[in-house]
C-alpha positions as a printed Julia matrix, in Angstrom:
223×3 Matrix{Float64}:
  20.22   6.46   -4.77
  19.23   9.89   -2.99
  17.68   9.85    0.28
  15.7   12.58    1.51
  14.33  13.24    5.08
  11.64  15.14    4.55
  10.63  16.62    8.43
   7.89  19.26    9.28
   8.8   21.96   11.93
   8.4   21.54   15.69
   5.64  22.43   17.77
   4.66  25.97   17.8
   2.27  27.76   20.31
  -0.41  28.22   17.12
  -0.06  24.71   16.24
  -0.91  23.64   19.71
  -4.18  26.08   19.76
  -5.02  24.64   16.52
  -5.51  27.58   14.2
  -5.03  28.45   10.54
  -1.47  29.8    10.62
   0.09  28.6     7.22
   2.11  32.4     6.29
   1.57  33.39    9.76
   5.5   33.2    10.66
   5.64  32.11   14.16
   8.69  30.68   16.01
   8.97  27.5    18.05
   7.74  26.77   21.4
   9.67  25.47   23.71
   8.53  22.17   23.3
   9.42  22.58   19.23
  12.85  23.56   19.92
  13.2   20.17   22.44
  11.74  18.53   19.38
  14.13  19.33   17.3
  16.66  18.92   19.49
  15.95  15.42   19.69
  16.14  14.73   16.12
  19.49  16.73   15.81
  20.5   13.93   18.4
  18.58  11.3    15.72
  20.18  12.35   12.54
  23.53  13.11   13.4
  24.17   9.5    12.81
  22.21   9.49    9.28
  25.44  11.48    7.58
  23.36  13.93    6.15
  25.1   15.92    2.98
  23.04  19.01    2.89
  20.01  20.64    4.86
  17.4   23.11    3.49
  14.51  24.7     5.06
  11.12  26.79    4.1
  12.01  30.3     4.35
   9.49  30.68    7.13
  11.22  31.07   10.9
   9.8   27.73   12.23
  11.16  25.78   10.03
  14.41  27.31    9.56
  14.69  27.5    13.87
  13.9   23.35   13.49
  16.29  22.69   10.45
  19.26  24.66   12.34
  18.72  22.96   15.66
  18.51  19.54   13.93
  21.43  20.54   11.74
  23.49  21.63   14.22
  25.61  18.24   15.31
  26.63  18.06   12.09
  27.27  21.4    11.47
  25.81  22.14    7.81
  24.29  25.53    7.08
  21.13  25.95    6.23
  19.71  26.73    2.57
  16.36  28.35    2.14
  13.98  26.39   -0.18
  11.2   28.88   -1.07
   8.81  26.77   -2.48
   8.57  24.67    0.06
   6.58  27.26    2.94
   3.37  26.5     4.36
  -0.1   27.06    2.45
  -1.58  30.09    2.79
  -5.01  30.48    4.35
  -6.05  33.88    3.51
  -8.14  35.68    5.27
  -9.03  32.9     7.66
  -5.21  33.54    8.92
  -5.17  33.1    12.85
  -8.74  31.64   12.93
  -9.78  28.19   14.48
 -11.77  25.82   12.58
 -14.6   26.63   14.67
 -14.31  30.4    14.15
 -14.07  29.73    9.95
 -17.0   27.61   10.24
 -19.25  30.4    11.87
 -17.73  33.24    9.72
 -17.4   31.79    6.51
 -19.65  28.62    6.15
 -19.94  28.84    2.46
 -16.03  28.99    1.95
 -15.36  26.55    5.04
 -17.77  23.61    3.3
 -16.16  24.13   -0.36
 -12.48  23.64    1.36
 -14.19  20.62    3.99
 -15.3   18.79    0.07
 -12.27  19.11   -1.59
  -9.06  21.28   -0.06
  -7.1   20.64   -3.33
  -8.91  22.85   -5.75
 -10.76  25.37   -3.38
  -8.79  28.08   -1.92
 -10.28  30.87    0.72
 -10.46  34.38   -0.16
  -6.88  35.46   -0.25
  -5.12  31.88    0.22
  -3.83  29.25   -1.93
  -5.24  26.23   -3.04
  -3.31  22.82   -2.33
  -3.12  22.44   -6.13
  -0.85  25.86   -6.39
   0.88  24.26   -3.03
   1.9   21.33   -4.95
   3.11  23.21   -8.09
   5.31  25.27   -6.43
   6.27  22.65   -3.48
   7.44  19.64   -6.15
   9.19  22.13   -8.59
  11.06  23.37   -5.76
  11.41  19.38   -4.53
  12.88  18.72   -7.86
  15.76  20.91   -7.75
  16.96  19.86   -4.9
  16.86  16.3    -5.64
  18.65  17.25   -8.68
  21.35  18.97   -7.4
  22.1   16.58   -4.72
  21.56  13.79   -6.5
  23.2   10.38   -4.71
  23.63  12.33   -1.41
  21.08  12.28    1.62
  19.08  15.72    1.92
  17.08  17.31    4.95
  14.6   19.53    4.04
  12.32  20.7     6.79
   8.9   22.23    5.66
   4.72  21.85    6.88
   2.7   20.04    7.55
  -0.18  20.45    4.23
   2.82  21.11    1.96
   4.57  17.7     3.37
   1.22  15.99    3.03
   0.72  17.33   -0.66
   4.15  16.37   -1.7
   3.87  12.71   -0.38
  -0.01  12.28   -1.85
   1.45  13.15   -5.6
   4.98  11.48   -4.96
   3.03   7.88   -3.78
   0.33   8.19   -6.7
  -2.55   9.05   -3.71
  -5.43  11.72   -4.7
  -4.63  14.56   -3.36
  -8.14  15.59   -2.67
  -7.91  13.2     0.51
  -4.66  14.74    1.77
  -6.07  16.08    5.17
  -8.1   12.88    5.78
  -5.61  10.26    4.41
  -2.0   11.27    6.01
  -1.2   13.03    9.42
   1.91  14.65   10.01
   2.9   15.32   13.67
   5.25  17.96   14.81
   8.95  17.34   14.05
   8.15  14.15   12.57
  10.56  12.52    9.87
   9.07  10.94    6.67
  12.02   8.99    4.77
  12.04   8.64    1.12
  14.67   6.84   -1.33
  14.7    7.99   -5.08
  16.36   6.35   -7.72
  15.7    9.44  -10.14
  13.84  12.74   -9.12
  10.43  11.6   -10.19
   9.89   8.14   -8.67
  10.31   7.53   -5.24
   9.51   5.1    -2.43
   8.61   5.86    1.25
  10.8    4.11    3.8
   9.37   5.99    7.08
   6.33   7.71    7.37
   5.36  10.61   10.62
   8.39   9.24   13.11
   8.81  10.4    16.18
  10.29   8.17   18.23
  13.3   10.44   18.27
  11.07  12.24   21.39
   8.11  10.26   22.1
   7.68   6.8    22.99
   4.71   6.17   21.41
   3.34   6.79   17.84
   0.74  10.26   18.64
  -2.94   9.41   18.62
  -5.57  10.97   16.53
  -5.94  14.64   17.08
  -7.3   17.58   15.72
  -7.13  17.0    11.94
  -9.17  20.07   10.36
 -11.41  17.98    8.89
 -15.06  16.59    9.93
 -14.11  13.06    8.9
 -12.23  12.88   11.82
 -13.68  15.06   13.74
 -17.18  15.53   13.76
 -19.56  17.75   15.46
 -20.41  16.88   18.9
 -23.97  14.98   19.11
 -26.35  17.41   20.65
């Protein structure tokens, strides 16, 4: 059996404004790099046999503070960075909304086929994200693998690896900052989820709903 922790980065300062910043490379806040401190302190009783990262500088900061009690280096797993928003890069929701309400009401009905000027779909996320998934299940094969990554890619990965539609991604799974997902696989294609968005590593309590990028849960103020 092969058991991966699959972990999105720690908090950043964009994450905590809530903005588009999926290629926007952006390093951890303070409170990220106490994050993933704390699950350093977490895993370094899991025996993990190798750690990878997205190539982008949040997640690598969180996989090599979380790696560091057990000392592994650090492989870069391109296919596994953050979607890319386009042109509404650095934007809030609200902001899109008022700029781009054609575009912003396409993504709101279905984020896995619609893409913004400039960005990626979560279809082309998930093609790139699972091949790149699929390696290194395969080349670690029996061993127990951290691979730090983001939150929509995360979210993707786990819709098509537990059979859910992936249209519903934003709506249907949350993923909080420097939270652990834990899956087991018996072969690279089928898998089942053991732990789903923990963070008791730092907090005490699971984290409440928050801003989810998505009118379903959150709507528009009543005027």
């Amino acid at each position: 059996m092969t058991r991966l922790y699959l972990v999105r980065h720690g908090a950043t300062r964009l994450s905590a404004e809530d903005r588009f910043a999926g290629s926007t490379d952006v390093e951890l806040s303070d409170d990220g790099r106490a994050q993933a401190a704390a699950l350093g302190r977490r895993l370094r009783a899991e025996r993990i046999d190798a750690a990878y990262a997205s190539p982008m500088a949040r997640a690598r900061e969180t996989a090599a503070i979380a790696s560091a009690p057990s000392g592994l280096t650090i492989a870069v797993a391109d296919g596994m960075h953050e979607i890319d928003h386009g042109h509404w890069e650095g934007l809030t929701r609200r902001e899109v909304e008022v700029r781009y309400p054609i575009e912003y009401a396409s993504w709101e009905e279905d984020p896995f086929t619609f893409a913004p000027r400039g960005g990626e779909s979560g279809a082309a996320v998930l093609a790139r994200a699972l091949t790149s998934l699929r390696q290194i299940l395969d080349r670690h094969a029996g061993q127990r693998i951290l691979v730090v990554s983001h939150k929509a890619t995360i979210r993707l990965v786990l819709s098509s690896l537990l059979g859910f539609d992936p249209r519903g991604y934003r709506d249907r799974l949350d993923q909080a900052p420097a939270c652990v997902n834990v899956l087991d696989f018996r072969d690279p294609v089928r898998a089942r989820l053991i732990l789903f968005n923990d963070t008791s590593h730092y907090a005490a309590v699971s984290p409440g709903p928050h801003a989810h990028l998505s009118k379903w849960w959150d709507p528009p103020p009543a005027s």
